[in-house]
C-alpha distance (Angstrom), angle and dihedral (degrees) to the residues before:
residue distance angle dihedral
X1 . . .
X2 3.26 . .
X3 4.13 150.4 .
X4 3.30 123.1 -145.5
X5 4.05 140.5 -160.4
X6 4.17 106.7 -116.3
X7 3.40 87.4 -140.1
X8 3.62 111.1 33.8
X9 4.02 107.8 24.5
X10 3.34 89.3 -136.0
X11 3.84 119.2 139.3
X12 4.01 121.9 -100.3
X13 3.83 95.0 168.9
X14 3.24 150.7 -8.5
X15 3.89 143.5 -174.3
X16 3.69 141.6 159.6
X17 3.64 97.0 -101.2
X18 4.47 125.9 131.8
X19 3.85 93.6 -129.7
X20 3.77 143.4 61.3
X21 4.33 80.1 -136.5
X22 3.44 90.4 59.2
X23 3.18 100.6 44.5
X24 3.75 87.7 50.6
X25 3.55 95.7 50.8
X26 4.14 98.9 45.0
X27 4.26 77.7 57.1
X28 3.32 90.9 62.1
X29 3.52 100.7 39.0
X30 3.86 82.8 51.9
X31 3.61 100.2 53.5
X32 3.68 94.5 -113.1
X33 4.09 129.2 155.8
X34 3.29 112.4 -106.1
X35 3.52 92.4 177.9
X36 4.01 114.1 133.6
X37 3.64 87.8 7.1
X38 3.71 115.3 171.6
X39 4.16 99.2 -125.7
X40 3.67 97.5 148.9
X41 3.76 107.3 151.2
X42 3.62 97.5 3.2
X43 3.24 123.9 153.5
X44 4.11 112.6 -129.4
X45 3.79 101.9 151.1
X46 3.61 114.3 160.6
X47 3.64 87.7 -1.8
X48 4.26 120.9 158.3
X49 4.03 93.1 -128.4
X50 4.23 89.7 153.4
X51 3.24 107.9 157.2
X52 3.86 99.8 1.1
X53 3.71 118.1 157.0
X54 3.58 104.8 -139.2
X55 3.71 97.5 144.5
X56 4.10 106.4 154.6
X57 3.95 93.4 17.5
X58 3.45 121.9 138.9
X59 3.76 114.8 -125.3
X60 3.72 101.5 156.7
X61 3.37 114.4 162.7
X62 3.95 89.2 -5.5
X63 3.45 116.1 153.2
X64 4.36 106.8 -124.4
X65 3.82 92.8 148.4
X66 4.04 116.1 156.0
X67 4.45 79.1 6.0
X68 3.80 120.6 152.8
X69 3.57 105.4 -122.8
X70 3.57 104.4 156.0
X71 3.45 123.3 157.0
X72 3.82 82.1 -8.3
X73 4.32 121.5 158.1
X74 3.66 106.2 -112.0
X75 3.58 102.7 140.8
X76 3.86 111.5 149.7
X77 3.72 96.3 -6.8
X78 3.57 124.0 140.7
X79 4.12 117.1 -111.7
X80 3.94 94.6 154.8
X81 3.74 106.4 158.8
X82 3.96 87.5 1.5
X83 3.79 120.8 150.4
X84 3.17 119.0 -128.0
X85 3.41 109.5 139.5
X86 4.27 115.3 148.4
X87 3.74 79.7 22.0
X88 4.24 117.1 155.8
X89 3.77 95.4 -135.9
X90 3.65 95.7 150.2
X91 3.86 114.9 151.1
X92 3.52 84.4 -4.5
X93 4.17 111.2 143.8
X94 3.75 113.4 -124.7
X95 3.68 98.1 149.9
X96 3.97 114.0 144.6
X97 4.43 81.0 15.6
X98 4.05 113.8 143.1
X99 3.69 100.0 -134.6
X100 3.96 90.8 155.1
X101 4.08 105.6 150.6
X102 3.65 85.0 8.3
X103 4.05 122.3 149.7
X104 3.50 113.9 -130.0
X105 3.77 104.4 142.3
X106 4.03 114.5 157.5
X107 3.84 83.2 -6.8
X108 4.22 105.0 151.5
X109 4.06 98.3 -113.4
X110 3.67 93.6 159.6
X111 3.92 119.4 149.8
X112 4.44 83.6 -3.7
X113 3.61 117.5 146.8
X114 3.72 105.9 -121.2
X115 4.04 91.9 157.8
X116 3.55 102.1 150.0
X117 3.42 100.6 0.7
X118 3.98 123.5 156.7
X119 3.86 103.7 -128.5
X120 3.86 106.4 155.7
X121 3.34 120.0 162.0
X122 3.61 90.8 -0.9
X123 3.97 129.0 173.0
X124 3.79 97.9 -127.7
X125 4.22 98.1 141.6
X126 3.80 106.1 147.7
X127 3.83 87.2 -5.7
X128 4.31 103.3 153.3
X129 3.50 112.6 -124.1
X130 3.11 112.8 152.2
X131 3.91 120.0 152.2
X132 3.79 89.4 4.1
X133 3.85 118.0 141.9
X134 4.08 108.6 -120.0
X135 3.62 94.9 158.2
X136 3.90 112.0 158.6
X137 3.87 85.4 2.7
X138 3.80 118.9 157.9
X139 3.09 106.2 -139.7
X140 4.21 99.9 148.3
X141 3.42 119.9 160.1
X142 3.97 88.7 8.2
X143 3.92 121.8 147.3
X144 3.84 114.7 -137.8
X145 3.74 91.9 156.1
X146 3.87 103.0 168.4
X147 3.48 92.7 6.9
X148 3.86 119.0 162.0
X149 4.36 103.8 -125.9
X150 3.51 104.0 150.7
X151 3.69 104.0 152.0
X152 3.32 106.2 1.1
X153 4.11 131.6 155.8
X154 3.97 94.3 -126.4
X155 4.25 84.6 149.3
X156 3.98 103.3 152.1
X157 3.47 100.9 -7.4
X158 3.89 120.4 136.8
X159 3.46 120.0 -118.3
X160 3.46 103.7 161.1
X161 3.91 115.2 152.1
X162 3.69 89.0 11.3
X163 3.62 119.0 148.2
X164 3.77 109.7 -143.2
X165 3.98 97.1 151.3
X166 3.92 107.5 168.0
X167 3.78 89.1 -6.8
X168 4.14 108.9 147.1
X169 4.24 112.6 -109.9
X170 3.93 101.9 154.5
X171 3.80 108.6 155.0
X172 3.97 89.2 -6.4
X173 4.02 114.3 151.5
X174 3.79 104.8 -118.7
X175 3.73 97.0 156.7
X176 3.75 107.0 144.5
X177 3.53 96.5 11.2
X178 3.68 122.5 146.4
X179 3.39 108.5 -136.2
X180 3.64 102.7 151.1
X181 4.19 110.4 153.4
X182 3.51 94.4 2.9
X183 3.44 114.6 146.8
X184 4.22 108.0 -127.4
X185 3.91 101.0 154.9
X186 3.41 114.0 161.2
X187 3.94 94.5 6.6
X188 3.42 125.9 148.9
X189 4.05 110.1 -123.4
X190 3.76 89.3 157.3
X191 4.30 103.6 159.2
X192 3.47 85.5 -3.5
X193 4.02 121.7 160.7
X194 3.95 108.0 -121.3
X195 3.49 94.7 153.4
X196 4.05 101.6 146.9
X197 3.60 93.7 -3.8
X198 3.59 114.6 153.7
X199 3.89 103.9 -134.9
X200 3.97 105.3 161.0
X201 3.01 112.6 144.5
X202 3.15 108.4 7.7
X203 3.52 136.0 138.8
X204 3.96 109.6 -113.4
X205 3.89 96.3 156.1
X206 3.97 114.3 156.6
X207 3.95 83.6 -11.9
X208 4.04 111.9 148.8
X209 4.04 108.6 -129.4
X210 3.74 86.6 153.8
X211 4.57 97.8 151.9
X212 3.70 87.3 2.3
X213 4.25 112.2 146.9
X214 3.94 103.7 -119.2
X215 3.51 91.4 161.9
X216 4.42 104.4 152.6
X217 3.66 93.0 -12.6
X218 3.16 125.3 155.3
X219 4.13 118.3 -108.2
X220 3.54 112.2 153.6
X221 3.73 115.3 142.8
X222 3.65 89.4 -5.4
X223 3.95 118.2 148.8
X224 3.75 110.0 -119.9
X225 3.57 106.2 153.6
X226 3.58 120.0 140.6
X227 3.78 90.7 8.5
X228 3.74 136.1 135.5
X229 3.61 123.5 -110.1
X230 3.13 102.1 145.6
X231 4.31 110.0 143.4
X232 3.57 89.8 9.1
X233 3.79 122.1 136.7
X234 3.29 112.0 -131.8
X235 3.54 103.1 173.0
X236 4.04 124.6 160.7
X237 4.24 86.6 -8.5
X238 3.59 119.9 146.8
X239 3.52 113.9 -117.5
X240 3.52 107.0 156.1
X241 4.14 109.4 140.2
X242 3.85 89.7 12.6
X243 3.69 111.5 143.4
X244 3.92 108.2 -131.4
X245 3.64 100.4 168.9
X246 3.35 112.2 144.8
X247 3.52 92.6 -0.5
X248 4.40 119.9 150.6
X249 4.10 98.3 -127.4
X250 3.77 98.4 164.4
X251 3.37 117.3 148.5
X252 3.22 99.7 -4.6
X253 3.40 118.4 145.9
X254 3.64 159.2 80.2
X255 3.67 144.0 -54.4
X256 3.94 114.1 -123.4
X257 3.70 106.6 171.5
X258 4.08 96.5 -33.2
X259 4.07 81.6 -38.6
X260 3.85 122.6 141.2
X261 3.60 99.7 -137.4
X262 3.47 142.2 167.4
X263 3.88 118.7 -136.7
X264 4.18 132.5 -165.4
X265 3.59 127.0 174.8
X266 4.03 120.2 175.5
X267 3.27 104.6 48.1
X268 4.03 131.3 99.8
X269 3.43 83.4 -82.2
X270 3.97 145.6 19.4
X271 3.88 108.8 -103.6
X272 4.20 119.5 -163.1
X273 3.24 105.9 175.8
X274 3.75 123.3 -166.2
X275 4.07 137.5 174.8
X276 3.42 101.1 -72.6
X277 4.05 104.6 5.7
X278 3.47 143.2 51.9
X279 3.62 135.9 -162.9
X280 3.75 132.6 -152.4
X281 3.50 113.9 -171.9
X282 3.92 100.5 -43.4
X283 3.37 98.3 -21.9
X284 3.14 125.3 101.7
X285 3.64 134.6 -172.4
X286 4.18 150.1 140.5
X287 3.53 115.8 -76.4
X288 4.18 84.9 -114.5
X289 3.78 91.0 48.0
X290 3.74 92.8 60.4
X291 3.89 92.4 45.4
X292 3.71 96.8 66.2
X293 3.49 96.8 39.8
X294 3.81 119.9 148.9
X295 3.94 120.4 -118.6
X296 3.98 77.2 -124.2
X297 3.57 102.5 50.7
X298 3.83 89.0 49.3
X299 4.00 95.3 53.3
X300 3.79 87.6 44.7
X301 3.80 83.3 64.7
X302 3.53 102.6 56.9
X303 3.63 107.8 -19.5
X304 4.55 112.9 -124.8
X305 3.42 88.6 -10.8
X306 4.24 102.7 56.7
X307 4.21 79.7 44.1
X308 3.54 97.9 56.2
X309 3.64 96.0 40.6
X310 4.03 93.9 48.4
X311 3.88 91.6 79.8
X312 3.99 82.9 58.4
X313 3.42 89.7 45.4
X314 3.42 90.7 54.9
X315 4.06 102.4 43.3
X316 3.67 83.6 54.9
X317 3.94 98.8 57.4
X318 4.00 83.5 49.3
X319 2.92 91.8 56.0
X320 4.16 111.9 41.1
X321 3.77 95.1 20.5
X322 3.63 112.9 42.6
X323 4.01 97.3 125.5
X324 3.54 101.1 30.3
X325 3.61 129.5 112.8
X326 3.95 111.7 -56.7
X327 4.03 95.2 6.9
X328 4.21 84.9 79.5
């Protein structure tokens, strides 16, 4: 039997062997280069591939379930529509890989380079990632529902549709990150790095983004009820349409020369909010000034547009001021 070059034909090794696994394995045993190895539908499952250079190969739709790939070469190789689900792929190098449609669910991905990687519409639920380096990843319309990626480098990568309900992202790096309409209800972005992130319109819902780095990220429309902020810095986002009912906002805040403060951009008007005052726009007044408030002195303001916003105004003092100074 023989192995082939993808793109040449030509031979890279051969042996007298029943199976295109055993064939693959006397290769390695051999010292041969599998590099650009033609593996297409192969089946590999539960194979030892540790250390295996199989950078370029293709392994579409290959089967490599429950395979040990650690540490393995498969920089820029092609595993669209690949199983490898229960695969040990930790440390393994798949930057620049095309694992579009791929399976990879509870797969062991921690500290992998996926840098680059094409993962579209991937299978990643319960996948473990933690620590692993996903920068500039595409991974749009993925679902890593349950996924463990605590720690991980996801810095520019584009997660847009993405379903990572409940999946793990505590002190992940997520600056950059396009995560606009991905569903992340009840995920844990505890510490996490948001800074830039474009989040509109997605689903936050019971998520936990208590300490998390929002600093300029993008909220608009995004669904944030019943989720916790609280210590999050939230300074110069964009959270106009955001739905914050319900939502835990203690504390979070700003510094402004050794300040607590409270900063939102995106709505009708700027709001800085500090421990005793709050500004709308440029007004600025105590949090018990604001609360009795005539219709009048609100529509000598700004005329409709002060009156319609007051309501806001005062959902949002509810909600982030409730035991401070004058609200008692």
């Amino acid at each position: 039997m023989d192995l082939l070059n993808r793109f040449t034909g030509a031979i890279i090794f051969s042996a007298d062997v029943e199976t295109v696994k055993e064939l693959v394995l006397a290769a390695i045993a051999a010292g041969a280069n599998l590099r650009d190895a033609d593996l297409s539908g192969a089946d590999l499952s539960d194979a030892h591939l540790r250390d295996a250079d199989l950078s370029g190969a293709n392994l579409s739709d290959a089967d490599l379930s429950g395979a040990n790939l650690r540490d393995a070469d498969l920089s820029g190789a092609d595993l669209r529509y690949a199983h490898l689900s229960s695969a040990h792929l930790s440390s393994a190098d798949l930057s620049g890989a095309n694992l579009s449609d791929a399976d990879l669910s509870d797969a062991n991905l921690r500290d992998a380079d996926l840098s680059g990687a094409d993962l579209r519409y991937a299978h990643l639920s319960s996948a473990h990632l933690s620590s692993a380096d996903l920068s500039g990843a595409n991974l749009r319309d993925a679902n890593l529902r349950d996924a463990d990626l605590s720690g991980a480098n996801l810095s520019d990568a584009d997660l847009s549709g993405a379903n990572l309900r409940s999946a793990h992202l505590s002190s992940a790096d997520l600056s950059g990150a396009n995560l606009r309409d991905a569903n992340l209800r009840d995920a844990d972005l505890s510490g996490a790095n948001l800074r830039d992130a474009n989040l509109s319109g997605a689903n936050l819902r019971d998520a936990d983004l208590s300490g998390a780095d929002l600093r300029y990220a993008h909220l608009s429309s995004a669904h944030l009820s019943s989720a916790d902020l609280s210590g999050a810095n939230l300074s110069d986002a964009n959270l106009r349409d955001a739905d914050l009912r319900y939502a835990n906002l203690r504390d979070t805040s700003a510094k402004i020369n050794g300040h607590s403060v409270i900063q939102i951009n995106g709505l009708a008007y700027p709001i800085l909010i500090t421990d005793t005052h709050l500004r709308a726009g440029s007004q600025v007044h105590t949090f018990a000034k604001w609360r009795v408030m005539s219709g009048e002195e609100i529509a000598a303001m700004d005329g409709k547009r002060a009156t319609e916003f007051y309501p806001v105004l005062m959902s949002i003092i509810d909600l982030l001021c409730k035991d401070r100074e004058g609200l008692k």
